[in-house]
Structures are given as structure tokens and as C-alpha cells.
C-alpha positions as CSV (number, residue, x, y, z in Angstrom):
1,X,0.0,0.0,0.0
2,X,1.2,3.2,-0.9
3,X,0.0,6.6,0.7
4,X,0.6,10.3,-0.1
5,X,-0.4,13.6,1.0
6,X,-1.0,16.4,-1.2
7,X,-1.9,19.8,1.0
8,X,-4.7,20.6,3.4
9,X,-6.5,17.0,3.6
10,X,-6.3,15.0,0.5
11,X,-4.8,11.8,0.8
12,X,-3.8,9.0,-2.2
13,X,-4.0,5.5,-1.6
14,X,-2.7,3.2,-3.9
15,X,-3.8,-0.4,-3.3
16,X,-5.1,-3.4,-4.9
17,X,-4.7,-2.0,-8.0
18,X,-7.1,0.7,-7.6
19,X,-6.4,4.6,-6.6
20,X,-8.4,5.6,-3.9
21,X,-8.2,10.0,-3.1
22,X,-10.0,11.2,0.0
23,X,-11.3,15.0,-0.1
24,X,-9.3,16.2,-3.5
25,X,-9.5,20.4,-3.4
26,X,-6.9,21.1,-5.8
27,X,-8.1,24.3,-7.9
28,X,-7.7,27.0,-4.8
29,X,-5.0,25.2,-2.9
30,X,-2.1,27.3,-3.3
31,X,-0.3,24.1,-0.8
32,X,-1.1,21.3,-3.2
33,X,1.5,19.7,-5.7
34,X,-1.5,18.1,-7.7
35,X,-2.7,19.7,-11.1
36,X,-6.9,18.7,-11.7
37,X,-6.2,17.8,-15.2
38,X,-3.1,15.6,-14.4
39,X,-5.1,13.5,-11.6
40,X,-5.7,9.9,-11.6
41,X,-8.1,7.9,-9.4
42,X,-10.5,5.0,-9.3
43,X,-12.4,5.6,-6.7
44,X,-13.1,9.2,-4.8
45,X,-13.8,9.2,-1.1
46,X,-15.2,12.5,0.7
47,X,-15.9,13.2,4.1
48,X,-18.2,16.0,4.1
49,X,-19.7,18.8,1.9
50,X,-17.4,21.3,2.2
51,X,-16.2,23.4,-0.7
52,X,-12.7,22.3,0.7
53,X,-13.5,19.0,0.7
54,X,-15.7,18.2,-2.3
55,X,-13.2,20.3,-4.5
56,X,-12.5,19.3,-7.7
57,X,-14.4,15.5,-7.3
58,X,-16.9,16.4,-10.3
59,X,-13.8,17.0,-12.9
60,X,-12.1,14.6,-11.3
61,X,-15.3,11.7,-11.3
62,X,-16.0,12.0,-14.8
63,X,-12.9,12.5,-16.2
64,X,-11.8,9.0,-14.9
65,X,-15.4,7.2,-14.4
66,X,-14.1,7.2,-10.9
67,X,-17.1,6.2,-8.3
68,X,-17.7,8.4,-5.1
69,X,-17.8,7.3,-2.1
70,X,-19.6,10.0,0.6
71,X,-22.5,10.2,3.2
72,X,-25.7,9.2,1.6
73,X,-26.9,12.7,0.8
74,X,-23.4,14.1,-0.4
75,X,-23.6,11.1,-2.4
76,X,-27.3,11.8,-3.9
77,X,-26.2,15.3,-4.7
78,X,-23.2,14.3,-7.1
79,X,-25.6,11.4,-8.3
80,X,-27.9,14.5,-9.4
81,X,-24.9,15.8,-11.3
82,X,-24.0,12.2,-13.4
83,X,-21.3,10.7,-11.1
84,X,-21.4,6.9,-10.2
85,X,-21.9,7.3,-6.1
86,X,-22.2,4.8,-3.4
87,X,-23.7,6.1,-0.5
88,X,-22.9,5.4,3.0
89,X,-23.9,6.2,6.6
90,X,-22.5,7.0,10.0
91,X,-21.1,3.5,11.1
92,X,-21.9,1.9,7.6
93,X,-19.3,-0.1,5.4
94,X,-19.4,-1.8,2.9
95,X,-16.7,-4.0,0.8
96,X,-15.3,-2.9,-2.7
97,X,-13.0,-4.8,-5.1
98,X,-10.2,-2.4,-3.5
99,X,-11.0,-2.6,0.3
100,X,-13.5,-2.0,2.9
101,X,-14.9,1.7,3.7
102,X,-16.6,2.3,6.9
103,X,-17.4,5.6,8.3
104,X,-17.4,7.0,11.3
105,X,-19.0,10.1,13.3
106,X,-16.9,13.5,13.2
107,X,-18.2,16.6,15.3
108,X,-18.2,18.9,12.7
109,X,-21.0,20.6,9.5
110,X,-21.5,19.5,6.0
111,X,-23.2,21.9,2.8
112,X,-21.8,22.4,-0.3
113,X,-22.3,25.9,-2.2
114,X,-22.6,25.5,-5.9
115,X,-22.3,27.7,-8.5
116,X,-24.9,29.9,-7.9
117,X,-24.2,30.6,-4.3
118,X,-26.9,28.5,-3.5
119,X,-25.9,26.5,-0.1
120,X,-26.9,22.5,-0.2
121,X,-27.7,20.5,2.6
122,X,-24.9,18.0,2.5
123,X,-26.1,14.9,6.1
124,X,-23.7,14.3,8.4
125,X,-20.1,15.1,8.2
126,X,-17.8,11.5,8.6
127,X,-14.5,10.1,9.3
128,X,-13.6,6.9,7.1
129,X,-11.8,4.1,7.7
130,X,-10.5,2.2,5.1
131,X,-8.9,-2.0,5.3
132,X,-7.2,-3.1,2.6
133,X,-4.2,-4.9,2.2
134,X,-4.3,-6.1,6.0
135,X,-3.6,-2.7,6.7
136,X,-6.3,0.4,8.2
137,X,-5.7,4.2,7.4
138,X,-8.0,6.4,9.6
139,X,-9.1,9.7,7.6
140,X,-10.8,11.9,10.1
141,X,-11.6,14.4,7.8
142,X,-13.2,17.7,9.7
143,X,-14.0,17.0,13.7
144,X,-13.3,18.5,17.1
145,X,-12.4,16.3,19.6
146,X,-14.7,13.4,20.9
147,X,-14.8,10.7,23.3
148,X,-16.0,8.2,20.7
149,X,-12.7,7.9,19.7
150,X,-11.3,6.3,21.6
151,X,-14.1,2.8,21.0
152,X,-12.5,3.7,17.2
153,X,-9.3,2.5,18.4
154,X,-10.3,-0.1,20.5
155,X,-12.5,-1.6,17.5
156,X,-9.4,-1.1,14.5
157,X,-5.9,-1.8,14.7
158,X,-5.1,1.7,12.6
159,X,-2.1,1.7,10.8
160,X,-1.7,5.2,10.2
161,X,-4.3,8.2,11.3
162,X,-4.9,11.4,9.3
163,X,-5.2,14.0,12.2
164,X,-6.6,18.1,11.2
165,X,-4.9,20.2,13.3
166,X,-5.9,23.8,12.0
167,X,-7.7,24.7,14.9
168,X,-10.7,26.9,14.1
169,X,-13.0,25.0,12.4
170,X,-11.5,21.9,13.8
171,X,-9.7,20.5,17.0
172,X,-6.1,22.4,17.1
173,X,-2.6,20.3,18.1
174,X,-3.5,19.7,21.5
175,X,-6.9,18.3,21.0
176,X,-5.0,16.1,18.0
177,X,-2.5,15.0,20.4
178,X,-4.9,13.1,22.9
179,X,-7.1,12.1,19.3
180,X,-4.0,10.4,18.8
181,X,-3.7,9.1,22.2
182,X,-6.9,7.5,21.9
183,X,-6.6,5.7,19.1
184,X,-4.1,4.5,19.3
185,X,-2.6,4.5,15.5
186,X,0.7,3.2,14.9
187,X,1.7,6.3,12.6
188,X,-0.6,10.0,13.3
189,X,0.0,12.4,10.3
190,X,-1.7,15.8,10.3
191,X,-3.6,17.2,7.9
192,X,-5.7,20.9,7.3
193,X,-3.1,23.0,8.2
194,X,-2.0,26.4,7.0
195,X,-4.4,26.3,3.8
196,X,-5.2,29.9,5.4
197,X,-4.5,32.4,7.3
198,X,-6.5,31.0,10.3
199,X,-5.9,27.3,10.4
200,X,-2.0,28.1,10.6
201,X,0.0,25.7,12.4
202,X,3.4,24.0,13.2
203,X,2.9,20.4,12.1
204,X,6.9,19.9,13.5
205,X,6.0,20.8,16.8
206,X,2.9,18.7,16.6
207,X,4.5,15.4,15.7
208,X,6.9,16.0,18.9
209,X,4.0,16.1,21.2
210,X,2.7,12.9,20.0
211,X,2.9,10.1,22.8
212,X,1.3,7.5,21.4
213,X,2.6,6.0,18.0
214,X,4.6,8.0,15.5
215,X,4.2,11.3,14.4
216,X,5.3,11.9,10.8
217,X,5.0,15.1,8.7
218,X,4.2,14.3,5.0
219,X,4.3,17.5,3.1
220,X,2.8,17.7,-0.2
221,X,4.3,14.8,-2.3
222,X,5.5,12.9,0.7
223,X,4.8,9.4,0.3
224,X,4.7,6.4,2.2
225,X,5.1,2.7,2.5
226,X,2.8,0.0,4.6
């Protein structure tokens, strides 16, 4: 399995064959090494509604008959618009030819503004867990802090845990830093970070505080190995 990170919180996963890309907002991410046109993927994961989130999933979708994966009424939104969706609910999975996605709770808000500033209702905003491989990567997209996550880790042996740590408009270092406490991931990487002005952070001095597991900074490009 191979995992990358390209700015703010998209993550590749190459696996099975297939290329799996969690929350993909490329066009307006002056931190991301990824070009829309130049982007490949099989399969499209997304956490929420978001604008920074969602991104560029429509170009993205069609250009590759890539299927979405998203909270059921994300999902029926972007079915509206032609993509090939599977919807899915808080503590739903479900197994693909490429792995399993289940998703979890995150304490966060989901709409989705389209192109005629009309704001879109979008469900619940999720975390997703995906097992492939043998192995279990953790994408908590948006969330504060929450208690619940610590059953996450009791229920998954995570390999590695994609952590925000903007702060703002989601849990900042030190709320990350017991997130990764409680579950207890082998490898915590942060993610939403310094997009803006506001969600600026040290992701150095975050890894350092990390007691449980490994902290590793991936900056855009950065890959690894599992």
C-alpha cells in the first residue's frame, strides 16, 4: 500500500490495483502539488460537503469514471450531477474490489455551495476508515475532539491516522494530540493546516508532542510505505 499527501487534507491511496483519493481540493490550494487535469483515481472518497473538501471531485469523477464514495446525501447530490456514487452512513461499510470503507462520526458541519451561491444541505459530516491490504488508514476528515474515539481505536488496529490540526473549524494540536492518544494509530500524520490564514500551524512541533505512535510530517508529495 502506498500513501501520499498532497496539502490541506487530501490523501492517495494506492492499493489493490485501484487509486483511492480522499477529499481532493486542488483548484484554490495554493499548498497542493496536484494539477486537476493531471489526476488519476478510481475511486473518490469525501468526508463532508465542504467546498474544501468536495473540491474538484466532479472533474475529477467524470474525467476517470471514478465512483464516489460519501455520506448518503453528499452522495445523492453528485448522483444528481452524473457521477457513479455509493452512499454510505455513520457506522456503515461496505466492501469494494479495492477494500472496505466504513465511516465514522466526526463533530463537525456538511453543505456544499454551488455555483450559484446556493448553499446545499450535504447529512452528516464523517471520518472513514478504510482496510485493505491487512492494513487500516484512519481519515478523520473535519472533527473536534470526541470521546467516541477512543471505542475507534479499541474496534481497529489503525495503521496510520490522518489527524486536522488547524484549529478553528476543527480540533487544534492539542486536541490532535490526545485524538492520537486514543486511538491509538501506529503512525498520526496531520492534515488541514496552514491552507489559510487561520488554520495556521506548526505540524513539527505537533508530531513532537505525539505520545502515542509515531508522528510523521508528510508534506505535499510525501509518500509512504505500509
Amino acid at each position: 500500500m502506498n500513501i501520499s499527501y498532497h496539502g490541506h487534507s487530501i490523501v492517495k491511496i494506492i492499493t489493490n490495483g485501484k487509486t483511492i483519493l480522499f477529499d481532493p481540493f486542488i483548484s484554490g490550494n495554493g499548498l497542493t502539488d496536484l494539477k486537476v487535469q493531471d489526476v488519476q483515481a478510481d475511486v473518490i472518497v469525501l468526508t463532508h460537503g465542504h467546498n474544501d473538501h468536495v473540491g474538484d471531485t466532479e472533474e475529477i469523477a467524470k474525467r476517470n469514471n471514478a465512483l464516489v464514495v460519501a455520506p448518503v446525501e453528499l452522495a445523492t447530490y453528485l448522483g444528481s450531477k452524473g457521477l457513479d456514487t455509493h452512499p454510505l452512513n455513520l457506522g456503515g461499510s461496505y466492501s469494494f474490489d479495492f477494500g472496505r470503507v466504513k465511516l465514522t462520526k466526526a463533530f463537525h458541519s456538511s453543505s456544499y455551495t454551488d455555483e450559484n451561491n446556493n448553499t446545499i444541505y450535504t447529512g452528516m459530516p464523517a471520518g472513514a476508515l478504510l482496510m485493505a491490504a491487512g492494513k487500516t488508514v484512519y481519515h478523520a476528515g473535519d472533527t473536534g475532539l470526541f470521546s467516541d474515539m477512543k471505542m475507534i481505536g479499541e474496534l481497529h488496529d489503525i495503521d496510520v491516522a490522518f489527524l486536522p490540526i488547524g484549529d478553528n473549524f476543527t480540533m487544534g494540536p492539542d486536541d490532535a494530540v490526545l485524538a492520537a492518544e486514543w486511538l491509538r494509530a501506529k503512525t498520526v500524520i496531520p492534515i488541514h493546516y496552514n491552507t489559510f490564514p487561520v488554520i495556521e500551524q506548526d505540524p513539527h512541533d505537533f508530531v513532537q508532542k505525539v505520545r502515542s505512535g509515531r508522528g510523521k510530517v508528510l508534506h505535499p508529495g510525501d509518500e509512504i510505505e505500509l
